[in-house]
Biopython code that builds the backbone (N, CA, C, O; Angstrom):
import numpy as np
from Bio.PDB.StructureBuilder import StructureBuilder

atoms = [
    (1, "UNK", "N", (39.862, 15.809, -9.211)),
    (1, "UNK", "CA", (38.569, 15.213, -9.476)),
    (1, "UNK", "C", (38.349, 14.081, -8.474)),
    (1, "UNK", "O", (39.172, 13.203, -8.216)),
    (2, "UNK", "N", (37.017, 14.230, -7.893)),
    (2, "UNK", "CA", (36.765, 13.085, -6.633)),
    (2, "UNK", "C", (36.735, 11.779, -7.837)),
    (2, "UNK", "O", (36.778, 11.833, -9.066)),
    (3, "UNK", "N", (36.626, 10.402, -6.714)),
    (3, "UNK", "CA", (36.280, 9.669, -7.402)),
    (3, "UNK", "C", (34.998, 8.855, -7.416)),
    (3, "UNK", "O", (34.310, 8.976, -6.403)),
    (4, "UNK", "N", (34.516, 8.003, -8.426)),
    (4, "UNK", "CA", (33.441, 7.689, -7.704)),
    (4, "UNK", "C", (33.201, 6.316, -7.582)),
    (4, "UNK", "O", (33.720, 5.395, -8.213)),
    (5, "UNK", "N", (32.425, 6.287, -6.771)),
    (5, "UNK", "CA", (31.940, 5.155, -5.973)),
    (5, "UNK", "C", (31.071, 4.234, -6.987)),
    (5, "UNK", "O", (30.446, 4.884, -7.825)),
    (6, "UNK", "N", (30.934, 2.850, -7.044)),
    (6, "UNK", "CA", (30.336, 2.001, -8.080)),
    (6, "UNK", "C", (29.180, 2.291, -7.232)),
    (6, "UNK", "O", (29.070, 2.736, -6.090)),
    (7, "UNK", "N", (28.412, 1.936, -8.058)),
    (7, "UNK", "CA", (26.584, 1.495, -7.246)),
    (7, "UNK", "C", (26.749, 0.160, -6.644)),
    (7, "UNK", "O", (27.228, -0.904, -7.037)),
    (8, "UNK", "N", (26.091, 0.647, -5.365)),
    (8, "UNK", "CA", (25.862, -0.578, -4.977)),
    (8, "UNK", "C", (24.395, -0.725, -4.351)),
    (8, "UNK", "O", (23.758, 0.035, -3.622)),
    (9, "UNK", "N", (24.015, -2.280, -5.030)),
    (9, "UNK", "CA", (22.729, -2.325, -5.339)),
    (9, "UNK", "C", (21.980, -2.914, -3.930)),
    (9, "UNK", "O", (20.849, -3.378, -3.786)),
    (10, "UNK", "N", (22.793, -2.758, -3.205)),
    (10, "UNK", "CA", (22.272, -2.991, -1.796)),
    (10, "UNK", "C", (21.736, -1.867, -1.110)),
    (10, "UNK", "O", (20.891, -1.869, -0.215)),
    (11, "UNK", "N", (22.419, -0.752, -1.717)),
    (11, "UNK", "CA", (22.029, 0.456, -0.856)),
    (11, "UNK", "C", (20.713, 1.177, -1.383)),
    (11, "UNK", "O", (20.124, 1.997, -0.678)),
    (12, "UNK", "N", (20.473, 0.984, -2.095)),
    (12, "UNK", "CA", (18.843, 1.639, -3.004)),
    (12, "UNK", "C", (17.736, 1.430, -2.152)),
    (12, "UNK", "O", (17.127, 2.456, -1.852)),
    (13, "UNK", "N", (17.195, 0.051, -1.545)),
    (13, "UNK", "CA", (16.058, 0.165, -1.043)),
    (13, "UNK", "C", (16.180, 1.026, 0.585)),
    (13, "UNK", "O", (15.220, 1.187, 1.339)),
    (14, "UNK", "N", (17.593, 1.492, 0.854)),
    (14, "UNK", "CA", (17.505, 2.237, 2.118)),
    (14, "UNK", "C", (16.957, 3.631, 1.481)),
    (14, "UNK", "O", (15.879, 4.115, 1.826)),
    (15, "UNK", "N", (17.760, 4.185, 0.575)),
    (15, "UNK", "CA", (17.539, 5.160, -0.413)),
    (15, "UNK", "C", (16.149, 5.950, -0.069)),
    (15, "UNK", "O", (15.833, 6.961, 0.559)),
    (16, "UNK", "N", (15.290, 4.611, -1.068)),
    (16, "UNK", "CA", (14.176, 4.881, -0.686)),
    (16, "UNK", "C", (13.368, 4.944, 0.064)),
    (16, "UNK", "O", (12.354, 5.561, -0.263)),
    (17, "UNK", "N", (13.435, 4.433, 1.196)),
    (17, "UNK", "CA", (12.724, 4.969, 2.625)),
    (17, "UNK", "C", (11.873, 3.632, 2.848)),
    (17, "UNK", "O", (10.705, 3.829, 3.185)),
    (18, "UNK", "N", (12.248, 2.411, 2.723)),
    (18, "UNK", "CA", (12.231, 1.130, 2.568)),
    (18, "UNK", "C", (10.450, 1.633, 2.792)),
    (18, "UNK", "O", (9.981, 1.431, 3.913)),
    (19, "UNK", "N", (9.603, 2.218, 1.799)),
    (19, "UNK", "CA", (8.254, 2.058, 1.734)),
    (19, "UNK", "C", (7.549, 1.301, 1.485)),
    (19, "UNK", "O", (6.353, 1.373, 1.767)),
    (20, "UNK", "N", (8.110, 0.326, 0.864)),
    (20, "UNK", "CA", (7.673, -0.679, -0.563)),
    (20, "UNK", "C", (8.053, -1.992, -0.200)),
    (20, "UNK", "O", (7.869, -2.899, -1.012)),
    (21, "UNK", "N", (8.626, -2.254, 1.056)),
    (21, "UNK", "CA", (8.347, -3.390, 1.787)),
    (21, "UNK", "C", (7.692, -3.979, 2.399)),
    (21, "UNK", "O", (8.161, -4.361, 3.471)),
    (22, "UNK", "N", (6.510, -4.299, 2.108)),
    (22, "UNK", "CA", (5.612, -4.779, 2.667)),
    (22, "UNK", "C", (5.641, -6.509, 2.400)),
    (22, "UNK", "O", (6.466, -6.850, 1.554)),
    (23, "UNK", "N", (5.105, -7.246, 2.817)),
    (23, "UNK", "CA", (4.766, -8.465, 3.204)),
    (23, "UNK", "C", (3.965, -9.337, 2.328)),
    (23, "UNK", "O", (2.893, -8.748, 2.190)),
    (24, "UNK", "N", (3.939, -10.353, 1.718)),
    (24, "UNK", "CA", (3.033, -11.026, 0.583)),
    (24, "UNK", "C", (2.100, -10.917, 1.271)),
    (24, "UNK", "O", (1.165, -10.518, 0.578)),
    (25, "UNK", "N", (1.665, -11.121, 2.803)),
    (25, "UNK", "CA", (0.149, -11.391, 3.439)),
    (25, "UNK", "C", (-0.419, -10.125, 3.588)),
    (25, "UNK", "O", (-1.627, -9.978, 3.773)),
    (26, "UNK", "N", (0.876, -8.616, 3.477)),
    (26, "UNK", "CA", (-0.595, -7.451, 2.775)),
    (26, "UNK", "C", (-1.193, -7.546, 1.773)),
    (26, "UNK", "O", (-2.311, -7.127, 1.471)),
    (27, "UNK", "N", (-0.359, -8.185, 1.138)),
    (27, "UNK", "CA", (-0.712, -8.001, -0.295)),
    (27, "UNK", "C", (-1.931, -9.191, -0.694)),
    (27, "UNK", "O", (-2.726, -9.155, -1.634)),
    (28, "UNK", "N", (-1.813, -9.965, 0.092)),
    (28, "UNK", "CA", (-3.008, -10.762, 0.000)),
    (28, "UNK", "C", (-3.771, -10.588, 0.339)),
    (28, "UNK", "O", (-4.766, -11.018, -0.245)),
    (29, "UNK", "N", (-3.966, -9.539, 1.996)),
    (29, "UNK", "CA", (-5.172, -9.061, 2.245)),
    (29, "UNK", "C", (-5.792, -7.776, 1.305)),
    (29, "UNK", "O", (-7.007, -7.659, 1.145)),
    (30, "UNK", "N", (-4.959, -6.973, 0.795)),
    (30, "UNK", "CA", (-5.247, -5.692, -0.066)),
    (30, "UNK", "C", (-6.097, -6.288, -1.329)),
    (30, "UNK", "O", (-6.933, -5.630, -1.948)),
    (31, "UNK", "N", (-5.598, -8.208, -1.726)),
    (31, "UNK", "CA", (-6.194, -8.247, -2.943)),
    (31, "UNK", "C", (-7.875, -8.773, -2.687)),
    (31, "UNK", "O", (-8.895, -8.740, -3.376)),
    (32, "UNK", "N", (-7.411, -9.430, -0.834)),
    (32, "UNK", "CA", (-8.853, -9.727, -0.833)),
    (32, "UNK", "C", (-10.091, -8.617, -0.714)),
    (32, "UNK", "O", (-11.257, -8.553, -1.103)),
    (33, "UNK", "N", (-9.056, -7.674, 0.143)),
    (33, "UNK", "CA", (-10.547, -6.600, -0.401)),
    (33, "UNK", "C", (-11.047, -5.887, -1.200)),
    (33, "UNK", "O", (-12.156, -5.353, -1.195)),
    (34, "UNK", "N", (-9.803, -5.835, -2.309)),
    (34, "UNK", "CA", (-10.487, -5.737, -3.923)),
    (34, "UNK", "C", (-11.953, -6.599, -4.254)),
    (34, "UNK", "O", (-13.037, -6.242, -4.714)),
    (35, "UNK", "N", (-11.396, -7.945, -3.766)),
    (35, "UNK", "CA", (-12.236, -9.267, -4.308)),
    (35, "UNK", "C", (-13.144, -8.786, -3.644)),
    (35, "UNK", "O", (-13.856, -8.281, -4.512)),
    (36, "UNK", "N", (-13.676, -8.567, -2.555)),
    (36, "UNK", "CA", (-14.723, -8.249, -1.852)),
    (36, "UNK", "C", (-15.482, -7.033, -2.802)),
    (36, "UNK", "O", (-16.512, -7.221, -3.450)),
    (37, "UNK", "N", (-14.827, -5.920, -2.735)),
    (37, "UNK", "CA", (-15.357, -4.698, -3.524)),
    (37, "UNK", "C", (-15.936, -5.366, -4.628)),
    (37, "UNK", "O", (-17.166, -5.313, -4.634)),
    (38, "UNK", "N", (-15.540, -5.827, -5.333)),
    (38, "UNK", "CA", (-15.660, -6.524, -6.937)),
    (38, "UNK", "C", (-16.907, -7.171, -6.648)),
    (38, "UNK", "O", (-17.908, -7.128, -7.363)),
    (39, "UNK", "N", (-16.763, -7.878, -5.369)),
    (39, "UNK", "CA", (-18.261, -9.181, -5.387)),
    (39, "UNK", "C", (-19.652, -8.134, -5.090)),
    (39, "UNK", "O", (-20.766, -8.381, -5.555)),
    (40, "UNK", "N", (-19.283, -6.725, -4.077)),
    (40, "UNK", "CA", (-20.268, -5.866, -4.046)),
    (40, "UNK", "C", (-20.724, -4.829, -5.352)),
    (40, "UNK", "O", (-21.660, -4.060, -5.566)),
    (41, "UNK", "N", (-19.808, -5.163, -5.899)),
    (41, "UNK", "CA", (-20.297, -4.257, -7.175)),
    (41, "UNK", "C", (-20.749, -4.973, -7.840)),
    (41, "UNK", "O", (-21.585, -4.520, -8.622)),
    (42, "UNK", "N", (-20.447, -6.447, -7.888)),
    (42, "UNK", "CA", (-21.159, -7.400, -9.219)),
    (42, "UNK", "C", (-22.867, -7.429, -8.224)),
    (42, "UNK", "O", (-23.966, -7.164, -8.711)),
    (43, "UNK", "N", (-22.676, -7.696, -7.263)),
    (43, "UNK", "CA", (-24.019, -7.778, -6.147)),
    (43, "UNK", "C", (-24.929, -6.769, -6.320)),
    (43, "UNK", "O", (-26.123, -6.992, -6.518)),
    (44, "UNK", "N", (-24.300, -5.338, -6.242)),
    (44, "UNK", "CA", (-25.249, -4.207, -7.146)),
    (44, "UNK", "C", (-25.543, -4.227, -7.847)),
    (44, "UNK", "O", (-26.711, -3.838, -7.843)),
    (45, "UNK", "N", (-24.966, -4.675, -9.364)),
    (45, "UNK", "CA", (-25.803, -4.878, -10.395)),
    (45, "UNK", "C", (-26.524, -5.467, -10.571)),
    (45, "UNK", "O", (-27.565, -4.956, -10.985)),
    (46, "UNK", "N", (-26.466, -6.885, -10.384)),
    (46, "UNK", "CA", (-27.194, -7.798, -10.204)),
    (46, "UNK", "C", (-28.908, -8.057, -9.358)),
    (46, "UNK", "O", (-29.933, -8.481, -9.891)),
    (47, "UNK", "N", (-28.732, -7.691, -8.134)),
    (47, "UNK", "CA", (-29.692, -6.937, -7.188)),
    (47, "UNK", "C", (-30.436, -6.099, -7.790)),
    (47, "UNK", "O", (-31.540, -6.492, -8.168)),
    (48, "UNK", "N", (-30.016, -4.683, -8.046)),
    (48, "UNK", "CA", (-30.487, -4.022, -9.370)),
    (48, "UNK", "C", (-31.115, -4.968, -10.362)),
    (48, "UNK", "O", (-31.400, -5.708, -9.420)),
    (49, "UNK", "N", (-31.373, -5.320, -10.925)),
    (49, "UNK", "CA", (-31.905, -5.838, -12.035)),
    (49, "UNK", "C", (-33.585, -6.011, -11.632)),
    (49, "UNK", "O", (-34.544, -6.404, -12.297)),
    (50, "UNK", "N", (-33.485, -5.636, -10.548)),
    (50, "UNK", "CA", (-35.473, -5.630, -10.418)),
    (50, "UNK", "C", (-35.496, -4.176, -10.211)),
    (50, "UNK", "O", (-36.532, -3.606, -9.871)),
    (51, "UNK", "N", (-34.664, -3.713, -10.356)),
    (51, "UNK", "CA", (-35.036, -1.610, -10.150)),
    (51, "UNK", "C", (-35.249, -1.693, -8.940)),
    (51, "UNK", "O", (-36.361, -1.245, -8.659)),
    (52, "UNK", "N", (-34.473, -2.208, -7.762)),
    (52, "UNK", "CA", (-34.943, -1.758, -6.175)),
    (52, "UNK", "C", (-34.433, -0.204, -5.995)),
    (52, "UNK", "O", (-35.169, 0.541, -5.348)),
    (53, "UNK", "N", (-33.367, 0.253, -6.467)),
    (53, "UNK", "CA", (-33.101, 1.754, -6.302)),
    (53, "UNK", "C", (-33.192, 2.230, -7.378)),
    (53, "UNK", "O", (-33.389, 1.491, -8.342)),
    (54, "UNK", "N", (-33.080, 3.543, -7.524)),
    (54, "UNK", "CA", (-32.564, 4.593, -9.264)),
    (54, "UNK", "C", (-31.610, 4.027, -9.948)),
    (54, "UNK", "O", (-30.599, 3.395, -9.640)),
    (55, "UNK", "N", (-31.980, 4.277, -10.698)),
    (55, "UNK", "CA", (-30.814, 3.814, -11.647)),
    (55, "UNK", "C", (-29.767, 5.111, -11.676)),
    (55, "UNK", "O", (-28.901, 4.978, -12.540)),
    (56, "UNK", "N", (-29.697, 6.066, -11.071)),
    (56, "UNK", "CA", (-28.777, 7.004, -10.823)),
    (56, "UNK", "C", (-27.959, 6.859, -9.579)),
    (56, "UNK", "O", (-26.837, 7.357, -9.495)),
    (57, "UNK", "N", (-28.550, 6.136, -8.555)),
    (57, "UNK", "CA", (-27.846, 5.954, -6.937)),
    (57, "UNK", "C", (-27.006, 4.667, -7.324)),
    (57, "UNK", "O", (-25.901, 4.351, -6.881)),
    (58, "UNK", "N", (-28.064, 3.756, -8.587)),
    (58, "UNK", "CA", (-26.856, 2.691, -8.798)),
    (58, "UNK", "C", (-25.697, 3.093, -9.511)),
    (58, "UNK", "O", (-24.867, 2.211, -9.289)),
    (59, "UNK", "N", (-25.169, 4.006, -10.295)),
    (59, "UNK", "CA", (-24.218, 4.179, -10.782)),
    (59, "UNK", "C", (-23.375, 4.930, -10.286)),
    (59, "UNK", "O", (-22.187, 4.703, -10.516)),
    (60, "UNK", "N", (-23.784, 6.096, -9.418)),
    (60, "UNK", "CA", (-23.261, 6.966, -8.052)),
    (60, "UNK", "C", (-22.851, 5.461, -7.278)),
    (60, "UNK", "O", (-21.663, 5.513, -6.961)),
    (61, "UNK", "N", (-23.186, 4.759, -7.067)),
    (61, "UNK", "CA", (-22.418, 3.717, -6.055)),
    (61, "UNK", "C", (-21.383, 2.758, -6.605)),
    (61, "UNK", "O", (-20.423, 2.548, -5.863)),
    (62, "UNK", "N", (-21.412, 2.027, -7.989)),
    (62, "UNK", "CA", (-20.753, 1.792, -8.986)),
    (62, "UNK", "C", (-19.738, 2.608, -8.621)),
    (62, "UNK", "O", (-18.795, 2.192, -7.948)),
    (63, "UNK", "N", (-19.852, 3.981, -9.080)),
    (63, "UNK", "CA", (-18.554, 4.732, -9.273)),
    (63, "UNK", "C", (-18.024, 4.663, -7.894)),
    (63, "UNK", "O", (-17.250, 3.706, -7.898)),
    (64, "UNK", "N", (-18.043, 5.037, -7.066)),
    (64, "UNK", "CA", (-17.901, 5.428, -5.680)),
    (64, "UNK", "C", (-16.925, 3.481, -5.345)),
    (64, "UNK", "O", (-15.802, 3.596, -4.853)),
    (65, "UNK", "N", (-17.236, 2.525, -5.523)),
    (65, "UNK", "CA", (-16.776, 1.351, -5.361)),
    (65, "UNK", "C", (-15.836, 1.447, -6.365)),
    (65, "UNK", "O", (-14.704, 1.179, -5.961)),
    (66, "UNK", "N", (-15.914, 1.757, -7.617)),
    (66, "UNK", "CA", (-14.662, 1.771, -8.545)),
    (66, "UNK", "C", (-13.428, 2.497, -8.092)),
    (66, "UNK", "O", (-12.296, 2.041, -8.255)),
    (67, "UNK", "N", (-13.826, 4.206, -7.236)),
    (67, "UNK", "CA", (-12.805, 4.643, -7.637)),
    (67, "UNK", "C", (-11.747, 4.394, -6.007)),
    (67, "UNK", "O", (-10.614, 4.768, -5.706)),
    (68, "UNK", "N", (-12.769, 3.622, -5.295)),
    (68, "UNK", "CA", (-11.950, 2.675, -4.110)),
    (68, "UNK", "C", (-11.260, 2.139, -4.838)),
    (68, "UNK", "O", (-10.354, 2.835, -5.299)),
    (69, "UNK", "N", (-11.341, 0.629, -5.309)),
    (69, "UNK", "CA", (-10.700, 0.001, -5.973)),
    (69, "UNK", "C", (-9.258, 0.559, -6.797)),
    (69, "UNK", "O", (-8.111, 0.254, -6.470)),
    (70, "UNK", "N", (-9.586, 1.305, -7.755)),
    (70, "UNK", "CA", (-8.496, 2.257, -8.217)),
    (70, "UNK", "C", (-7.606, 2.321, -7.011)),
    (70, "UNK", "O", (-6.788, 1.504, -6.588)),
    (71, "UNK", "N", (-7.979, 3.531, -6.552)),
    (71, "UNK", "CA", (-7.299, 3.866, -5.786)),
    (71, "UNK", "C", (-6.237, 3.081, -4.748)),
    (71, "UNK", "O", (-5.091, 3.472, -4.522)),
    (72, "UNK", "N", (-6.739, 2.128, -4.283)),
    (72, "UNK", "CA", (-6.297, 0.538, -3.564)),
    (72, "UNK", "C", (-4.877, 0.574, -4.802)),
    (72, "UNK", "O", (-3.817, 1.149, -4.552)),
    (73, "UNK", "N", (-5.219, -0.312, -6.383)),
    (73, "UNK", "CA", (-4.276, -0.506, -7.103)),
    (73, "UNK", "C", (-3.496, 0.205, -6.925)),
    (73, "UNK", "O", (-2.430, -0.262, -6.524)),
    (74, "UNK", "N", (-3.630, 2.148, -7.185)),
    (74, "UNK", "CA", (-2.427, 2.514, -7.442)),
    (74, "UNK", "C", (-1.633, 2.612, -5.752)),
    (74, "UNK", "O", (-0.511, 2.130, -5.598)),
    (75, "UNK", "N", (-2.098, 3.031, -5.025)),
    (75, "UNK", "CA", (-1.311, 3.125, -3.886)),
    (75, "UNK", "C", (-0.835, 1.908, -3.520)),
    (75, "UNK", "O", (0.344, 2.000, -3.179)),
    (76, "UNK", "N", (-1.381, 0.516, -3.432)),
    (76, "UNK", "CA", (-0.415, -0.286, -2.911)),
    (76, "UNK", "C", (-0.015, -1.182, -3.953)),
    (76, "UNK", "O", (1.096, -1.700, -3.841)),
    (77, "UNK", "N", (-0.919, -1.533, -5.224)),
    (77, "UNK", "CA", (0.465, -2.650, -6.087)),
    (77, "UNK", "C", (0.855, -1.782, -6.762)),
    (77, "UNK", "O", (1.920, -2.207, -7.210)),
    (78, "UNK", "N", (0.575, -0.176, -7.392)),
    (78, "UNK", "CA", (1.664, 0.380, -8.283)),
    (78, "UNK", "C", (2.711, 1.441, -7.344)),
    (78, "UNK", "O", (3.323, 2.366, -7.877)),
    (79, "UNK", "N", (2.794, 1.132, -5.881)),
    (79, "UNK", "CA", (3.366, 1.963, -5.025)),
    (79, "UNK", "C", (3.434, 3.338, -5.242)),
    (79, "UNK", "O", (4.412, 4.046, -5.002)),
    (80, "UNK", "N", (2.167, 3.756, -5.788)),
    (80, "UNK", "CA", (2.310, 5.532, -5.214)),
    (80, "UNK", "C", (2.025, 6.413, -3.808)),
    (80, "UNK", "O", (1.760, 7.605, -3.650)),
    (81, "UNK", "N", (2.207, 5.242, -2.802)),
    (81, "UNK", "CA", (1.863, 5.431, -1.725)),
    (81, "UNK", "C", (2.995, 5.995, -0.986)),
    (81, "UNK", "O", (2.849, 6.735, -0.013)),
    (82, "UNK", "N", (4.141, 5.630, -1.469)),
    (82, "UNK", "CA", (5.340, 5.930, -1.123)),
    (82, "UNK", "C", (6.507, 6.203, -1.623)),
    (82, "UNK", "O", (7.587, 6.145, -1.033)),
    (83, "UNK", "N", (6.219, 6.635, -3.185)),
    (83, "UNK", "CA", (6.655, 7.485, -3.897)),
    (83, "UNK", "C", (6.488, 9.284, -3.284)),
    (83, "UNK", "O", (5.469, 9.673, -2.712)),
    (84, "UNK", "N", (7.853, 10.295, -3.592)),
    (84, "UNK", "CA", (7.678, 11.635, -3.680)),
    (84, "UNK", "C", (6.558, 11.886, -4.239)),
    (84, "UNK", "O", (5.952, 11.310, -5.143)),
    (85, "UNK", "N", (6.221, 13.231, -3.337)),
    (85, "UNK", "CA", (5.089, 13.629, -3.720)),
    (85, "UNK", "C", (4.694, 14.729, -5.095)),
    (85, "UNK", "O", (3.723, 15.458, -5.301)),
    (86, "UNK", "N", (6.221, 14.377, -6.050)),
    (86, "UNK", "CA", (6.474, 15.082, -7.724)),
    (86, "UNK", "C", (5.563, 14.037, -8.056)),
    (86, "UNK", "O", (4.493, 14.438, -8.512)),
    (87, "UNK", "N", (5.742, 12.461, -7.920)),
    (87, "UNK", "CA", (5.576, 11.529, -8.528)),
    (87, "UNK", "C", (3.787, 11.789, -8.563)),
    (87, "UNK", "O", (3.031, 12.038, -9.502)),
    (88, "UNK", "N", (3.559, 11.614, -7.177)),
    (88, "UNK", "CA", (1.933, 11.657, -6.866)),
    (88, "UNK", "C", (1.161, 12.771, -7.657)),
    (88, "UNK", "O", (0.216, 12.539, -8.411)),
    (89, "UNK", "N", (1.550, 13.696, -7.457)),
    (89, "UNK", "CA", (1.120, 14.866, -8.787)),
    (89, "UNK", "C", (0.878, 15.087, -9.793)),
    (89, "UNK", "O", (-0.099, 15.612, -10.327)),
    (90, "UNK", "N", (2.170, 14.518, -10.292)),
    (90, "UNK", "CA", (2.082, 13.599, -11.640)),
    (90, "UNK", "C", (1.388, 12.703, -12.369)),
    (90, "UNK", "O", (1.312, 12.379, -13.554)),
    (91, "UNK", "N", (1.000, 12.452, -11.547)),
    (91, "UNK", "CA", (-0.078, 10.644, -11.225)),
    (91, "UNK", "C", (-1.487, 11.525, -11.076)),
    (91, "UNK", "O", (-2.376, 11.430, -11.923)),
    (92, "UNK", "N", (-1.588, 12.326, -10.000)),
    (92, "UNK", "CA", (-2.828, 12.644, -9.682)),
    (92, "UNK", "C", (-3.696, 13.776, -10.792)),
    (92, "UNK", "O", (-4.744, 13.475, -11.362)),
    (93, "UNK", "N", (-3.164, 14.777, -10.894)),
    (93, "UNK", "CA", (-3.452, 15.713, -11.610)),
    (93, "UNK", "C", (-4.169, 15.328, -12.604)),
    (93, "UNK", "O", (-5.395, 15.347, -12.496)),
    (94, "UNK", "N", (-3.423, 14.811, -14.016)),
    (94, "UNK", "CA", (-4.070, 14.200, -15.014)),
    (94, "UNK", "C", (-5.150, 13.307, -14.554)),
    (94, "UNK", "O", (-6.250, 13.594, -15.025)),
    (95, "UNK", "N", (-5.118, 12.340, -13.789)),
    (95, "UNK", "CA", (-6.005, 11.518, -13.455)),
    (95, "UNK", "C", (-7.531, 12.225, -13.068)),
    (95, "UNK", "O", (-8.605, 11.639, -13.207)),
    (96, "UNK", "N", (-7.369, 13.548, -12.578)),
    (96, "UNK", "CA", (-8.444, 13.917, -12.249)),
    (96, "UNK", "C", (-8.831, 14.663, -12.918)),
    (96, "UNK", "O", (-9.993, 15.054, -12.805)),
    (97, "UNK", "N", (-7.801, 15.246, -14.083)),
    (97, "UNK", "CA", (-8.784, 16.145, -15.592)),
    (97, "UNK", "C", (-9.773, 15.082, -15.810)),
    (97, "UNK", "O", (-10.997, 15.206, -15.787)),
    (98, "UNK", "N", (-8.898, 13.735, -16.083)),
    (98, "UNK", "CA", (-9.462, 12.735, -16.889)),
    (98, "UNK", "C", (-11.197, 12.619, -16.224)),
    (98, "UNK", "O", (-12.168, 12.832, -16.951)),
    (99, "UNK", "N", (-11.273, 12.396, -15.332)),
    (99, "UNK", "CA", (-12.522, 11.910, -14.075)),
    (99, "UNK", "C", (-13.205, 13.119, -14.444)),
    (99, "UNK", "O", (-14.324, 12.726, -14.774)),
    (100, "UNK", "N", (-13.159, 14.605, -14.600)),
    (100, "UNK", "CA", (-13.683, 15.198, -14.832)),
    (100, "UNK", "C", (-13.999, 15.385, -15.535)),
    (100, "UNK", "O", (-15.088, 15.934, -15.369)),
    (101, "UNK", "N", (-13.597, 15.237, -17.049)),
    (101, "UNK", "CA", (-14.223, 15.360, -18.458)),
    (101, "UNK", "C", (-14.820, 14.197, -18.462)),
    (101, "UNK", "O", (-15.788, 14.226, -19.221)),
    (102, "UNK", "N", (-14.707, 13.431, -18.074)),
    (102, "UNK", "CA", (-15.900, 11.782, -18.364)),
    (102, "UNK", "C", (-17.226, 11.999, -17.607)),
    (102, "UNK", "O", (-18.324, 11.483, -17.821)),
    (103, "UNK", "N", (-16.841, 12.916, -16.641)),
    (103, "UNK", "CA", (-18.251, 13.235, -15.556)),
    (103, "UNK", "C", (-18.879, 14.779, -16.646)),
    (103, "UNK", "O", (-19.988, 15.240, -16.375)),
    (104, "UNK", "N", (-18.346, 15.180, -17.382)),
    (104, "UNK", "CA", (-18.862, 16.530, -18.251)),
    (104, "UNK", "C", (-19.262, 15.639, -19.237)),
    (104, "UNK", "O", (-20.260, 16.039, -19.838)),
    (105, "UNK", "N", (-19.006, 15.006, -19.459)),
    (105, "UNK", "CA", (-19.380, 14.109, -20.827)),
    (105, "UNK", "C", (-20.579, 13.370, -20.467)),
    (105, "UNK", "O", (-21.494, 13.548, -21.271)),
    (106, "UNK", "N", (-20.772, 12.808, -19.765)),
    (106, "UNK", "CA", (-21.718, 11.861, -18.967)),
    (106, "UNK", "C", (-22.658, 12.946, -18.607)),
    (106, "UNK", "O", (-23.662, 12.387, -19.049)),
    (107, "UNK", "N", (-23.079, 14.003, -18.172)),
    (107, "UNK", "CA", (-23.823, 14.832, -17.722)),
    (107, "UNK", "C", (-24.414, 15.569, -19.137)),
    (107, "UNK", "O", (-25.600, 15.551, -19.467)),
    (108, "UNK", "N", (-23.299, 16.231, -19.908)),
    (108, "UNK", "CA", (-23.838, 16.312, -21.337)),
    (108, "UNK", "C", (-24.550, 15.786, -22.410)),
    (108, "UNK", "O", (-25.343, 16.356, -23.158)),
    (109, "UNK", "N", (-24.163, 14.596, -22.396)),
    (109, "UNK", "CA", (-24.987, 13.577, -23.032)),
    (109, "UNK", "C", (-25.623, 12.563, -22.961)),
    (109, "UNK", "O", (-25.648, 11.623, -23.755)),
    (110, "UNK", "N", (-26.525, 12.797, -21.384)),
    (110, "UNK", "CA", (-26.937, 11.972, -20.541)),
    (110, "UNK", "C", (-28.177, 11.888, -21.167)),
    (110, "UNK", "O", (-28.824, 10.870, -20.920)),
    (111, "UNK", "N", (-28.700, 12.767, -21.970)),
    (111, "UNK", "CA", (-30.036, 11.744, -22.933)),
    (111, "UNK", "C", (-30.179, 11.627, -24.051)),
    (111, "UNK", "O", (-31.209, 11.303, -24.643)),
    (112, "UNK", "N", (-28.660, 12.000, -24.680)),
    (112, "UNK", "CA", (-28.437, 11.511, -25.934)),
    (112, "UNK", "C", (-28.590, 10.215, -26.545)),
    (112, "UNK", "O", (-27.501, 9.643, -26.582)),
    (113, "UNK", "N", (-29.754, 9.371, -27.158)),
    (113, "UNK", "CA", (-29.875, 8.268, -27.164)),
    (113, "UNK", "C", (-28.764, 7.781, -28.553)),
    (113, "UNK", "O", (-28.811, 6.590, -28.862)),
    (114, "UNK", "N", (-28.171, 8.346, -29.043)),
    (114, "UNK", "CA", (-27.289, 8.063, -30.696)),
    (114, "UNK", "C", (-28.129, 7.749, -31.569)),
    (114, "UNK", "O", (-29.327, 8.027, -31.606)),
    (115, "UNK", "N", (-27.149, 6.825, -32.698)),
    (115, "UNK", "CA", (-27.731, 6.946, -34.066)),
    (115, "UNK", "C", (-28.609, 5.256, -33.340)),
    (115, "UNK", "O", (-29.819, 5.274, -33.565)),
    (116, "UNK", "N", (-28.306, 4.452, -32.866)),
    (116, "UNK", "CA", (-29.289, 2.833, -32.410)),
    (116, "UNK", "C", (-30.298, 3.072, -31.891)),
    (116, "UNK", "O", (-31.089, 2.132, -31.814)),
    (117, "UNK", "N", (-30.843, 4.821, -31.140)),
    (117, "UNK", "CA", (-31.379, 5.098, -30.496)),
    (117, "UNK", "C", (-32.895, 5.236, -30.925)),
    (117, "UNK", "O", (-33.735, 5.615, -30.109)),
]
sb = StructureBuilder()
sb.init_structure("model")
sb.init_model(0)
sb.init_chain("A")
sb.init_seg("    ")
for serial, (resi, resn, name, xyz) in enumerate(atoms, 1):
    if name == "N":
        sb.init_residue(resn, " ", resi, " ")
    sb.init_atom(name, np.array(xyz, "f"), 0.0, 1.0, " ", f" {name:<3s}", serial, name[0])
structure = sb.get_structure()
């Protein structure tokens, strides 16, 4: 029987393909252009509020700025950027049933006013 070797906790981030090393000042720039996205989406709504476009191009743009944002989070602060691509699949797949039944739902009951209605 071989024997084995203790872990050693030095050797893991080679392991992984040192992806996930990045620099606090990406990470500060990645958060500033969240902040930016965020200030253009609060700016759309806001702007909006005299009806300069549809109220359908505003929420097509809404979404379209959200799912930047998302996307930003998971690839660089929840590192699926450089995770195997089991992991990303994993991650992705569901994520996009999900996006799709909220967009079937939203289209379905897009003049359903409810019971306040």
């Amino acid at each position: 029987m071989a024997a084995m070797k203790p872990h050693d906790s030095h050797e893991a981030p080679a392991a992984h393909g040192g992806e996930h090393g990045h620099s606090d000042r990406f990470y500060w720039i990645v958060a500033a252009v969240l902040a930016v996205v965020t200030a253009l989406e609060v700016g759309l709504f806001l702007i909006n509020e005299q009806e300069l476009i549809a109220k359908w191009l505003e929420v097509v743009l809404l979404l379209i700025l959200s799912t930047i944002k998302g996307a930003a989070v998971v690839m660089f602060f929840m590192h699926l950027r450089g995770d195997a691509r089991v992991m990303k699949f994993v991650f992705i797949v569901p994520f996009s049933f999900a996006v799709t039944l909220c967009i079937a739902f939203l289209l379905i009951f897009r003049n359903y006013a409810g019971i306040a209605g």
